[in-house]
Every structure is written in C-alpha cells, then in structure tokens.
C-alpha positions in Angstrom: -2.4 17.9 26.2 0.5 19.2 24.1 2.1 22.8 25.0 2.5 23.1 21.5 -1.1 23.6 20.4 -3.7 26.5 21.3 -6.5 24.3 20.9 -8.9 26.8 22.2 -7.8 28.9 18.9 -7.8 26.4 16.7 -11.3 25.6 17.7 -12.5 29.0 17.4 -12.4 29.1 13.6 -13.7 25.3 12.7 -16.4 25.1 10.5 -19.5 22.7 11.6 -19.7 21.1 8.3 -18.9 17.4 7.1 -15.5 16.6 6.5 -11.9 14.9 7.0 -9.2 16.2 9.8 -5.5 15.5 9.4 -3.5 15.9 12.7 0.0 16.2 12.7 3.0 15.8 14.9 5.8 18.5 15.9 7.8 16.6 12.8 4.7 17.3 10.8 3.8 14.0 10.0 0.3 13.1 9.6 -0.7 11.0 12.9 -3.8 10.1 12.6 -6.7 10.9 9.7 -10.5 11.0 10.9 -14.2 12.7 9.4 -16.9 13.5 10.9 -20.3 14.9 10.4 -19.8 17.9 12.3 -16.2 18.8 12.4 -16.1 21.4 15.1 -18.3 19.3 17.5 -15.5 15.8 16.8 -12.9 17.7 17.1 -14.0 19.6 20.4 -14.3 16.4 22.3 -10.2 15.3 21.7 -9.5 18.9 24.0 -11.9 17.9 27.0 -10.6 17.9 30.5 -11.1 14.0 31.2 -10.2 12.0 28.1 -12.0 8.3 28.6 -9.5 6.5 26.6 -5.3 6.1 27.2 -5.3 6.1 22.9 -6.7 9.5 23.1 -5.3 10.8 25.8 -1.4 9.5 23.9 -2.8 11.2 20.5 -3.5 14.5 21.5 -0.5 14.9 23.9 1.3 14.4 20.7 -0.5 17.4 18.4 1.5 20.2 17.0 -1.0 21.0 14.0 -4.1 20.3 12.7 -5.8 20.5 9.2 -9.4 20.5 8.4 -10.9 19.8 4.1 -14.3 20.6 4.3 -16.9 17.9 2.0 -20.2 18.3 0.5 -21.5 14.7 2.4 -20.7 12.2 5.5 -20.3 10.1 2.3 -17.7 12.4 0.7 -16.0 12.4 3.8 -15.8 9.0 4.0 -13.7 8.2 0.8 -11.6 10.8 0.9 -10.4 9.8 4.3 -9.7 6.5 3.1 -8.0 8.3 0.6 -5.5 10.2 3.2 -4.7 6.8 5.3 -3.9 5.1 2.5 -1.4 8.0 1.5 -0.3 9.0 4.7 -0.4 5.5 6.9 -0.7 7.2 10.1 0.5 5.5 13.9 -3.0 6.2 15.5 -5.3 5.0 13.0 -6.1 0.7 12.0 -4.7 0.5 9.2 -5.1 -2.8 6.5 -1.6 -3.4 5.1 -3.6 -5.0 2.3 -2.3 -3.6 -1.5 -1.9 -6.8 -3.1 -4.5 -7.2 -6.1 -6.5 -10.6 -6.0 -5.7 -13.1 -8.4 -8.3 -14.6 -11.6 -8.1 -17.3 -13.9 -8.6 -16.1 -17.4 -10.1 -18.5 -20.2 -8.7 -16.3 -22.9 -10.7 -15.1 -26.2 -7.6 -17.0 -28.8 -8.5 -19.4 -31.8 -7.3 -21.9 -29.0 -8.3 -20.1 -26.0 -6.3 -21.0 -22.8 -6.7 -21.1 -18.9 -4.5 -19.2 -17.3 -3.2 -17.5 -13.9 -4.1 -13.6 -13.8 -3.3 -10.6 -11.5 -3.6 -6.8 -11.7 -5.7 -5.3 -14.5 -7.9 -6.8 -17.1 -6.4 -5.8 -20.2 -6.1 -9.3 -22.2 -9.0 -10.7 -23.7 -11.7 -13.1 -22.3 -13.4 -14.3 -19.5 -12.5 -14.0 -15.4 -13.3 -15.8 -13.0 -12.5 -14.9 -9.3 -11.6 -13.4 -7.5 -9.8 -16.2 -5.5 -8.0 -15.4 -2.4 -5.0 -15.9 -3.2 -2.2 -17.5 -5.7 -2.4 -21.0 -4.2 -6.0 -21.1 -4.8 -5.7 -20.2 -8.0 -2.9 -22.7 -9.0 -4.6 -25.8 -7.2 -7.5 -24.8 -9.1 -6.0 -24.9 -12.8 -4.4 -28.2 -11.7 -7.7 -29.5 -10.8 -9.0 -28.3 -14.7 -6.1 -29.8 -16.1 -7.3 -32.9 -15.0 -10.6 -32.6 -16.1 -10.4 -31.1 -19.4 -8.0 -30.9 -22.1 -7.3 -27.2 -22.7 -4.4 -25.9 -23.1 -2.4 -23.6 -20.1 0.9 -22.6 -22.3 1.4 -19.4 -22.9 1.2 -17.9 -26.7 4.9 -18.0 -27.4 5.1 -21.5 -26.7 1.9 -22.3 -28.1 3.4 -20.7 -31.3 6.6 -22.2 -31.3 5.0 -25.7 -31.2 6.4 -28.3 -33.8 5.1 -31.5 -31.8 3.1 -32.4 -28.9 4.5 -31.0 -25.3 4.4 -33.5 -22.6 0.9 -32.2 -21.5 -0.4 -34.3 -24.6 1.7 -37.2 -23.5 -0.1 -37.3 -20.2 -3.2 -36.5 -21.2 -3.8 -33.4 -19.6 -3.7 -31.3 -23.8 -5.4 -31.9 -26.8 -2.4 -30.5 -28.6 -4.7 -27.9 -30.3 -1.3 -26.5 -31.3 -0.3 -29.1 -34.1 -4.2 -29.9 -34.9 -4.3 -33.1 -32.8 -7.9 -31.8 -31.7 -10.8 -30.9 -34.0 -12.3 -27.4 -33.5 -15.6 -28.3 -32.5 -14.2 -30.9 -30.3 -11.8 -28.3 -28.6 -14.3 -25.8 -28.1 -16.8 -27.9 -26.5 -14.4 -28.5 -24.0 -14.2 -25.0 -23.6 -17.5 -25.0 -22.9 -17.6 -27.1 -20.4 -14.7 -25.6 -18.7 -16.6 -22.3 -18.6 -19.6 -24.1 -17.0 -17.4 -25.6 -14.5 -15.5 -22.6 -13.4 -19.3 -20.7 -13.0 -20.1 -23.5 -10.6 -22.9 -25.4 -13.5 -21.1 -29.1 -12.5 -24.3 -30.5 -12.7 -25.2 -29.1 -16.0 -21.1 -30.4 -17.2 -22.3 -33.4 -15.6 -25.1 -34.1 -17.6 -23.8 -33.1 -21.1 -20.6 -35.8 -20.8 -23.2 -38.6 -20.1 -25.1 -37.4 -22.9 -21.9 -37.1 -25.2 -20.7 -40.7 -23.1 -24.3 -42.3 -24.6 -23.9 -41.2 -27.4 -20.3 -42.6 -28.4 -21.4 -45.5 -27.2 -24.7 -46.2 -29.3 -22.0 -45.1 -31.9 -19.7 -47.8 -31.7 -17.4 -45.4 -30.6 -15.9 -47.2 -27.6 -12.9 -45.5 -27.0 -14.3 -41.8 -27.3 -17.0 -42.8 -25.0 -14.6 -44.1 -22.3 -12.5 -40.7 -22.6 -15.7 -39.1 -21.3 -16.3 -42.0 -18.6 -12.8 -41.5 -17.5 -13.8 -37.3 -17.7 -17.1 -37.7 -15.4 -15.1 -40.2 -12.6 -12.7 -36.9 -12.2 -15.5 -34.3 -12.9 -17.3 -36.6 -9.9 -14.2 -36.8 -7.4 -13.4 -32.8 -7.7 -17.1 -32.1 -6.6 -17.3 -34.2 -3.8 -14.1 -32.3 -2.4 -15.5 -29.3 -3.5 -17.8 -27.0 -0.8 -21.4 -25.7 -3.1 -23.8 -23.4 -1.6 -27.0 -23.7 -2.6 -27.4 -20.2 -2.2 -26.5 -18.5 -5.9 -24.7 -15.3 -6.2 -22.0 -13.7 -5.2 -21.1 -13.0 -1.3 -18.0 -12.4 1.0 -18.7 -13.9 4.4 -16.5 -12.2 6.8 -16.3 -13.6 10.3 -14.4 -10.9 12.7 -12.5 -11.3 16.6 -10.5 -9.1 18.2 -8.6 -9.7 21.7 -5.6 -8.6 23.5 -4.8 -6.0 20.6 -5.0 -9.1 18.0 -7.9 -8.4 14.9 -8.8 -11.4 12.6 -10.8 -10.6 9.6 -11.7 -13.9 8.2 -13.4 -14.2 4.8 -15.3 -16.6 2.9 -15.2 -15.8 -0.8 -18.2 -17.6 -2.3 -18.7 -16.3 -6.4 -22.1 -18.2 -8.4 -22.4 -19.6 -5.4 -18.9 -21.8 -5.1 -16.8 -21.5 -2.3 -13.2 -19.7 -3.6 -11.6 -20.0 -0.6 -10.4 -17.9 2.2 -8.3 -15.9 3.9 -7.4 -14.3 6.8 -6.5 -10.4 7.2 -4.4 -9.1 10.8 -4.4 -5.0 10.4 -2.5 -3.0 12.5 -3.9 -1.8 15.5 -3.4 1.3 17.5 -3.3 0.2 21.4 -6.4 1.0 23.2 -8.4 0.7 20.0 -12.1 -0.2 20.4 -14.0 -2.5 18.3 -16.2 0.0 16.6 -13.0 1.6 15.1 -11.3 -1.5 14.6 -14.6 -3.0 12.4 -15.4 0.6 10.7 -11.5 1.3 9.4 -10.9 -2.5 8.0 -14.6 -2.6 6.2 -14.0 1.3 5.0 -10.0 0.1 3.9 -10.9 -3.1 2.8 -13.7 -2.3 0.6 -12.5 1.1 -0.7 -9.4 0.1 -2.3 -10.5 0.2 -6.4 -6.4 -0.9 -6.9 -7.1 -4.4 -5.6 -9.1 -5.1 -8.9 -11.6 -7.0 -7.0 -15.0 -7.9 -8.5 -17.4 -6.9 -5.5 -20.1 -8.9 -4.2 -23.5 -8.1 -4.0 -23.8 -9.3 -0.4 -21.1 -8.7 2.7 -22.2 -10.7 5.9 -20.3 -9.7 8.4 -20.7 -10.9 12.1 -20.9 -7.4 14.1 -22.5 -4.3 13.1 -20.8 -1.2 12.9 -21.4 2.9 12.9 -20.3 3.4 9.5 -22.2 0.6 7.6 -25.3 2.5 5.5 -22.1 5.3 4.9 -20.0 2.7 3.7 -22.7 1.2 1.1 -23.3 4.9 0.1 -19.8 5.6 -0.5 -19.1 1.9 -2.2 -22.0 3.1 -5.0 -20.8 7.0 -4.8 -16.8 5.8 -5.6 -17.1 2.2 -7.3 -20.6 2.5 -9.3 -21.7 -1.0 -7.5 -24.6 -1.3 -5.1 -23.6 -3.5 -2.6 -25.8 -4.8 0.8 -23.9 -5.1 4.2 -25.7 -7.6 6.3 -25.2 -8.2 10.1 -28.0 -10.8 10.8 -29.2 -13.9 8.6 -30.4 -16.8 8.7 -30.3 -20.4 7.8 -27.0 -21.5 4.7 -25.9 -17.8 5.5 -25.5 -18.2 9.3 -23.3 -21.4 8.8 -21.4 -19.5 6.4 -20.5 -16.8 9.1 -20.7 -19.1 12.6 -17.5 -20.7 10.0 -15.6 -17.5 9.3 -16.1 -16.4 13.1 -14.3 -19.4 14.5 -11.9 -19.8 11.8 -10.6 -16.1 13.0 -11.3 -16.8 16.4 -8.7 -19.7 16.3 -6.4 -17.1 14.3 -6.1 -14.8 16.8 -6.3 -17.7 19.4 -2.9 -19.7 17.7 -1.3 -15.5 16.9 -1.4 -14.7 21.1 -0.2 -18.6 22.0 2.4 -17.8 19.8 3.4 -14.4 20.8 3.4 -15.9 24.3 5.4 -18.9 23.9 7.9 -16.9 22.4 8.3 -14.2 24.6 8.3 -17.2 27.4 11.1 -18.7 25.5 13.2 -15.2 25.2 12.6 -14.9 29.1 14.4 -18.5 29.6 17.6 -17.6 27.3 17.9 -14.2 29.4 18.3 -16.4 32.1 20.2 -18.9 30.7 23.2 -16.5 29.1 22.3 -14.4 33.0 22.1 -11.3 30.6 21.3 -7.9 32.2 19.4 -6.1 29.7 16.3 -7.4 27.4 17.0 -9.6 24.4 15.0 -7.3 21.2 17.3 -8.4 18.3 19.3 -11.6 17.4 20.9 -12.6 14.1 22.4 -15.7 13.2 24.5 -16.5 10.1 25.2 -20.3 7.7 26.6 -21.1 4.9 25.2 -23.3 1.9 26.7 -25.0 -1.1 27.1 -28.2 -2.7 31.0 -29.1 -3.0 32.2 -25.5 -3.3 29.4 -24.8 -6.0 26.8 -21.4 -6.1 27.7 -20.9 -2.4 25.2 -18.5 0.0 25.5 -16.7 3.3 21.9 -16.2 4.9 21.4 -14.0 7.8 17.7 -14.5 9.8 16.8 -12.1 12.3 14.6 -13.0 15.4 12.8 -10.1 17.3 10.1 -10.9 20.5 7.6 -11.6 18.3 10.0 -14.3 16.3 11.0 -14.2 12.8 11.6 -10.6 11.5 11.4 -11.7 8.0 11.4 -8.4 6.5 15.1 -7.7 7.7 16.9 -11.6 6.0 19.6 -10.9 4.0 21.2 -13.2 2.1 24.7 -12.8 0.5 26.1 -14.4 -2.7 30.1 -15.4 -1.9 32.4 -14.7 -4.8 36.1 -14.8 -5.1 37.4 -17.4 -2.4 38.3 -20.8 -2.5 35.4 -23.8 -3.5 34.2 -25.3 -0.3 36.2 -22.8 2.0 33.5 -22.0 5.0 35.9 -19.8 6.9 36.7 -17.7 4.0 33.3 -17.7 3.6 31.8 -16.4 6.6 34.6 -13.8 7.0 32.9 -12.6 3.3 29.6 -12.9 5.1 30.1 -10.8 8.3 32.6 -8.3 6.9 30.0 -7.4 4.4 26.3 -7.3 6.9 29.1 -5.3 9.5 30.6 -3.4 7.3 29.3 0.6 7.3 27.6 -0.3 10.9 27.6 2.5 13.4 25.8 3.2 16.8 22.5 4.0 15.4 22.6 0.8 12.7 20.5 -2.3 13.7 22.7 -3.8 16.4 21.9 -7.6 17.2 22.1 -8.2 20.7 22.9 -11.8 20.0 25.0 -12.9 17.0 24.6 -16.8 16.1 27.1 -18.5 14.1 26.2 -21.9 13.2 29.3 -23.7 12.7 32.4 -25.0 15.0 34.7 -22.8 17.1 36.8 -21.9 13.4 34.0 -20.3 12.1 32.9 -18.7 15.6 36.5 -17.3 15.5 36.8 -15.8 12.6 33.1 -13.8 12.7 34.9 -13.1 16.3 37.5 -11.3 14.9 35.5 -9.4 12.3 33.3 -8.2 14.8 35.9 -7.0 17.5 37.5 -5.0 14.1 34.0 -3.5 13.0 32.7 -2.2 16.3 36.2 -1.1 18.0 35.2 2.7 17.9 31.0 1.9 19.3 30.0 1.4 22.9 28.0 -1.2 22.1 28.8 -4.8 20.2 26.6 -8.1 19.9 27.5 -11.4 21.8 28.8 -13.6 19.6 27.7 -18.0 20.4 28.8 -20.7 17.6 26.3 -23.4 17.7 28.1 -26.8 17.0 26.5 -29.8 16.1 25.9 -32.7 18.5 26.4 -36.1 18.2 24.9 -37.8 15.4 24.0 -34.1 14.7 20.7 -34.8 16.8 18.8 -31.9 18.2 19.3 -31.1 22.0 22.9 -32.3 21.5 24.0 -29.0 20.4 27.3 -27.3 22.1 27.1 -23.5 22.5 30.5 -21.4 22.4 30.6 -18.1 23.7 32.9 -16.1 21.1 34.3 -13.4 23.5 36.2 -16.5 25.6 35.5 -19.8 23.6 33.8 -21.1 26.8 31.5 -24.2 26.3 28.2 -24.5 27.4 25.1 -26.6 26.5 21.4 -26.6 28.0 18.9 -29.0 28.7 17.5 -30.8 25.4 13.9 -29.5 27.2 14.8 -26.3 27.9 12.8 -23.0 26.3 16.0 -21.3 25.7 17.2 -24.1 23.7 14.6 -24.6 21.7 14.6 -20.8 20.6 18.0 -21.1 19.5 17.1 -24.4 17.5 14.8 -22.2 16.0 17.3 -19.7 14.7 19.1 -22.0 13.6 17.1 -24.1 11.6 15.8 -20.9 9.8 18.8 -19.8 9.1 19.9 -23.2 8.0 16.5 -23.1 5.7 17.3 -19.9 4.7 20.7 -20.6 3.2 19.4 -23.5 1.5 16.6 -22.3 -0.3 19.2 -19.4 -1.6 21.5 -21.8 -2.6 19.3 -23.8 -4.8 18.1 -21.1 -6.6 21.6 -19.7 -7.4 22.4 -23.1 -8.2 19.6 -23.7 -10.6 20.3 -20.3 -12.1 24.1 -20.7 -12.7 22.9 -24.2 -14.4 20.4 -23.6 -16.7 21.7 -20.9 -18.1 25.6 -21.5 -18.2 25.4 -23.7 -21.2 24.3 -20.8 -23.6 26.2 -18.4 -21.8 29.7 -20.1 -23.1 28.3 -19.7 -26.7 29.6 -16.8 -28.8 27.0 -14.5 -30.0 24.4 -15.7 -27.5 23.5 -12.6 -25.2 20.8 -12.2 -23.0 18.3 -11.1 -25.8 18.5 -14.7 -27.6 18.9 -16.6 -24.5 15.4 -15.2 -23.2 14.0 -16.0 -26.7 15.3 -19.1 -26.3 14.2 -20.7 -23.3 10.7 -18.5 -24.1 10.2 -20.2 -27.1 11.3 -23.4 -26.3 10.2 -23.7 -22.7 13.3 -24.6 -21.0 17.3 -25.2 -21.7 16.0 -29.1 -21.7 14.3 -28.5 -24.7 17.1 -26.3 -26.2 19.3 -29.1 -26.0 16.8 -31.4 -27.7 15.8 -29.0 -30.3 17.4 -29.6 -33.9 18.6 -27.0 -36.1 15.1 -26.1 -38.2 13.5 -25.4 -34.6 16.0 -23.4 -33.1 16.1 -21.5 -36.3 12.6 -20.9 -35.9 13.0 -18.6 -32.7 13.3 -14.6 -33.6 16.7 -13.3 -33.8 18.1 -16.8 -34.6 19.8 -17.2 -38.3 20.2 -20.8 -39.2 24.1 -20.0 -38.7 23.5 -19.5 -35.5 21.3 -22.0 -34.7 23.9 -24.7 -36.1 26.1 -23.0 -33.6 23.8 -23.2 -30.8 23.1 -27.1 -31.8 26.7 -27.7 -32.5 27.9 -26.0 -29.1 25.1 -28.1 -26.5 26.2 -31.4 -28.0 30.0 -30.6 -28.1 
C-alpha cells in the first residue's frame, strides 16, 4: 500500500453515492479512472489487507491522490468515465486506441450525382451508406459499382472542367454525364439502381435490368438491350461473391477471446442485412486484467465514442455477457439518442454470424502470441550468436534508395521484441552530395539520426548497416565521433550481400574490428536479421518512389515563370494530372481559375519546348 496515502482519511469523508473516481500517481497523473454505484463501498475494497489480484495490489501501491465527481445515475457515471479515459488514457485501465472515424460511400445530391469515398462528418449533401470497416472496403467496393453502373466517381472540379470524355467513358465504366453523352432520365435510373444495390435490394436491381433488357429487345433495340445483358452478367458475378443475410437490419456481430494478455474484438458489420466487412480490434491491456473488465471497458469505449461518426446498429451480438451491459444500453440512449439491444444468446443465422467472429478472433490472438513467440525465440538465438551479455530491446538498421543518383532516401527501421516498431521509422531525404554517392550518403544519414543523441536518447543496442565494409566504415566513424562523451554506444554489423545476392548467403561485419562472420542459412538469428533488413530495404524503396514521383510530376511546371504553387494545384486539380496538362491546348488550360490565356500559351509553349 503506498506510504503516501492515508487511506483511512480519505475514506472517512467519501460519499455513498453513484459516481466516477480518478486516482493519481505521486507525479499526479491520472492512473486509472473507475465508477461505481456506491463510491465509498468500491473504493473501500482497493485498501483491504489481502488484495486477490497482483493488478490491484501494483495500482494501489502506486496511489498518491484520489478524486471523487459525484453523478445523479450508475448511467451518468458510466459516460462520464468514458469521458475521463478517453482524456486521460490511464496505465491501469483497457483502453481502445480506436479514434479513427469509419468510412461511407456517399451518392451525392448533384444534377449528376456521384459515388464517392467519405470519412469524418456528414456535411455534403446526399445519401450514406456504411459504415464499412475500413478504407479498403470502401474502395473495393466503388470498384465493384464502377463495373456495374455507369456513374460517375470524379470529383466536382474535374467534373466541371470537362471538355471531352475521361478515360472512364473510354472503358466503359462513365456515361460522360459531364459533356451530355447520357440522357437525364437514363443517368438517373442508373442512380437508382445503384442506390438499390448499395441498400442490399440486388434482387429488386436484378429484376428491373431484365425488365429494361426485354424491353429493348421487343424494341429492336439490340444494342441497348445487350448493355443491360452485359450489366446483369456483372450484377450476377458480384452477388455470388457477395455474403447476404437473410436476416434484414442492421447488426454488429462481435466475436471476443482473450489469452495470455492478448484481446481480439472481432466484428461483423452487417447494414440492411449485407455483410460490410470486418475488422479486428487489440486494446491495450493492463497485466492481470480479468475478462469482465476487459469486455465491459472495450463495449463501454467502443460504443461510447460519438467522434467515430458511426451509424449504430439496432442489434450488438456479442459472444460473452458482461456486468455493464443493461448500463451500457441505458447510457448509449441517455448520450447518443439511439436505442440499441445487446444480445449474448441467439439462435439460428445469428449464431453462425457470431460462432464466425469468435474464431476469426480466436485465430487473431492465436497468429498475435505465435508471433510474439517466434520472435522473442529468434532474439534469444542472435544473443547467442553475437555471445552478447545483456538483452537485445532495440535494433536499427539503415539503406539507401535511388535510381542512378536520382530522389535518393535514407530509411531507418527499428526492431523491438515484439518486431517492427513502426511508430519510431524515420526516413531521411539526402541533399547536397554527389548523384549515386552511397558513402556520402550514409554519412548524411547517420550524422543526422545521431546527431543531438545523449545518454537518455533511444540508444539501439544493435546498429545494421546494409551495405559492404565502406559503408559499415563510414557509419563506424560517425558513431565512435557522436557517442565519444556517453558510456554506452550501439554495435555496429554491415550486412553484405551473398553470392548471387541469395538469402542465407549474407556476410556479417562487426564494425568495431571489421571481423567477418556468417551464420547458418537455417539459423533464427539469421532470419531476424533478414528481416531487418528487408524492411529497411522496403522501407527505403517505398520513400524513394514517392520522392521520385513527386520531383517528376511536378518539376515540369515548376521551371515555368509565373507558375507558383497556387496555379500548379489548380492545374493538376482541374485537369487531373500533369499528363493531361501536357495534353491540354491553350482554350483548356485557359479555362482553369487564375490562368490568363497569356499564361496558358506560356504553360503550352513551355511543356512542348
């Protein structure tokens, strides 16, 4: 119990009511955030003599303060401590690192309306459907419509700027309402059926193109009539892929497992009865944390959050009860005006649904803990191998990408015990040294991520070069210079290629004394630093294609007098790409705001100089 806190004081002048505790450590930072029914009776039992769980027990032995908001209802209670976790993200309690809004697709309320992506609030026009769980679904799903049905997915600028048909037409995949290649009546019946499609009605789409096929038909119309057969073979092949439940409405299915400190929430987004998609959710769990807690805080987080923009079901399945659940429904209509059902045991289309989501997370957490293992294993093996004396927690390793000197890039990866420590890449842009000059390079590179380092600045225990002994050298060099004045330095290994550059061929170099070394093309240890490698190798690549996709679509208008940033966005806005910039004629590039028809001669004359 901590010295620091008369408990037996505290507890003196608690009030029995309803409400929300905030305890605090001898920093003052909030700790953990909890309600209860009856606050001096909960908090009473954190102060007994034997504690019957090691989370408790570690939680109040860290206690300096504790401060009580008193609430009207178990309900009340309820939000507002999802209020304080949320604002506070205490060590001791679940917590759903979940703030992401969920993604739509809009059919937008225009002349022309479009399909389109959508995230956050819904400020524009039209109608939503979703939510999906996440961006992929959303994007495989307009694909799918493009296929199917002729409406457009530009956005307005380009739809305005239109002089001609876009590509989309030339494919098929547009109706060009934007130069009047499309009737009206014809364009908004596709519309229609678009919105029945995306409300899950694909029989009732089905049935109106074979009426609309007939009747082109009996009218001699043989071409229109094999536009809509060639509309119902796609129509046909997307539903057979596609996953209906014959239940209607709107549910989230969520199957739940939790083992060896791993939690899998997976859920099963099913809207007008269509199956969305899913997705999996891993909170962050406090050791020693029981289920109960584990269900109650993800439910409470999950479904409390009004920022995600989520329409809620009418229907949650989940597959174990909880304490919290009828508080959770009360507080769900009290906070978000939506009566919602949470259901524990069903029956028949419904208990598919969930025996699903249960063993998609049960594999999740089954795959997370292999995972965690094999890695750890493999750590244990390069300790070995390298006979190092303390624990590996932290290794770097450095490349260097570019295409003959061009847009080169520096990427540094960082592998922890769990693996890839994705939130602490860097990668660095190389300026001012020679095209093509690697050693210059990585001098650039390493002065730069060593550069203001001292004794309490993250310290790789391993640094990775992959390159030949120059390279090792000169990262060698930097490093002896940058941490002469600190106790502690990182082991420097260059990892050359093999023969025929073939993994398990690699040669490792220790940088201190240019030793060479290799290791078993089986061996654990190898195999992590493979990994590294070919991260940081990915890494470094992706980086460099984007720089050198940047540098060239925009260097062209850059080297024109008078073009700024201002007309080059316009530009490339309204003309949807420097491609179509180039093939634009005067009148059209004129046409874009801010752009004289001096200066668009000057643009025209310039891109075919």
């Amino acid at each position: 119990m901590s010295s620091q806190f008369d408990s037996a004081l505290f507890l003196k002048s608690v009030s029995s009511s309803s409400g929300v505790y905030r305890m605090y450590d001898a920093e003052d930072v909030v700790i953990y955030v909890g309600k209860a029914k009856d606050l001096k009776k909960r908090l009473s039992s954190y102060f007994r003599k034997n504690l019957p769980h090691i989370k408790t027990q570690a939680l109040v032995s860290h206690i300096a303060n504790i401060d009580v908001t008193l609430t009207h209802s178990e309900t009340d209670a309820l939000i507002l401590e999802n209020d304080y976790i949320k604002q506070y993200m205490p060590r001791y309690n679940v917590l759903l690192r979940d703030d992401k809004s969920y993604p739509y697709i809009l059919l937008s309320h225009h002349k022309h309306p479009r399909l389109a992506y959508h995230r956050g609030p819904k400020r524009d026009k039209g109608t939503y459907f979703g939510p999906y769980p996440n961006g992929g679904a959303v994007r495989e799903s307009l694909h799918l419509l493009q296929k199917i049905f002729p409406i457009r997915q530009c956005d307005d600028l380009y739809y305005k700027s239109r002089s001609r048909p876009c590509l989309q037409y030339q494919i098929g995949r547009c109706s060009a309402p934007c130069v009047d290649k499309v009737s009206e009546a014809d364009y908004g019946a596709q519309v229609k059926l678009a919105s029945l499609f995306l409300k899950g009605k694909n029989q009732q789409v089905m049935t109106e193109l074979v009426d609309k096929m007939e009747a082109s038909a009996q009218s001699l119309e043989y071409e229109l009539a094999a536009s809509y057969r060639d509309q119902i073979s796609a129509l046909r092949r997307v539903a057979e892929q596609q996953e209906i439940s014959n239940t209607s409405g709107d549910m989230d299915v969520i199957g739940a497992h939790y083992a060896s400190g791993v939690a899998c929430f997976h859920l099963l987004f099913i809207r007008d009865g269509k199956v969305f998609g899913s997705r999996s959710y891993y909170p962050s769990i406090p050791a020693q944390t029981d289920l109960d807690e584990v269900l109650s805080a993800f439910m409470i987080q999950f479904y409390l959050n009004a920022d995600s923009h989520r329409t809620l079901p009418k229907e949650i399945l989940l597959s174990h009860s909880f304490d919290d659940h009828t508080q959770l429904e009360q507080a769900i209509q009290t906070a978000l005006n939506k009566k919602v059902e949470i259901k524990t045991k069903v029956r028949s289309e419904r208990a598919n649904f969930l025996r699903l989501a249960v063993t998609n997370a049960k594999n999740a957490v089954n795959t997370h803990l292999s995972h965690k293992n094999t890695v750890e294993q493999r750590f244990l093996l390069l300790e070995e191998a390298l006979e190092m004396g303390t624990k590996i927690q932290r290794m770097e390793c450095f490349d260097i990408s570019h295409t003959m000197g061009e847009s080169t890039v520096a990427s540094c990866v960082v592998f922890n015990r769990e693996g890839p420590n994705k939130a602490d890449y860097r990668r660095y842009n190389i300026n001012g040294i020679t095209p093509g000059d690697d050693y210059a390079a990585m001098k650039q590179a390493i002065t730069r991520r060593f550069d203001k380092i001292d004794k309490t600045g993250k310290i790789p225990d391993i640094l990775f070069i992959d390159g030949g002994i120059g390279q090792l050298r000169i990262a060698q060099k930097i490093v002896d210079e940058k941490f002469a004045n600190i106790d502690i330095a990182p082991m420097l290994i260059g990892i050359a290629k093999g023969e025929g550059r073939k993994p398990g061929l690699e040669t490792l170099i220790y940088g201190e004394n240019e030793v060479s070394f290799s290791l078993a093309a089986d061996s654990g240890a190898l195999h992590l630093i493979q990994h590294i490698r070919d991260e940081s190798h990915r890494f470094a690549i992706t980086g460099h294609r984007n720089k050198r996709q940047k540098t060239r679509n925009t260097s062209t208008l850059e080297s024109i007098a008078g073009v700024g940033p201002k007309r080059r966005k316009a530009l490339l806005q309204y003309l949807g790409g420097i491609q179509e910039v180039k093939g634009a004629s005067v009148t059209e590039l004129a046409k874009v705001p801010g752009i004289s028809l001096e200066m668009a001669q000057t643009i025209h004359d310039s891109l075919r100089g």
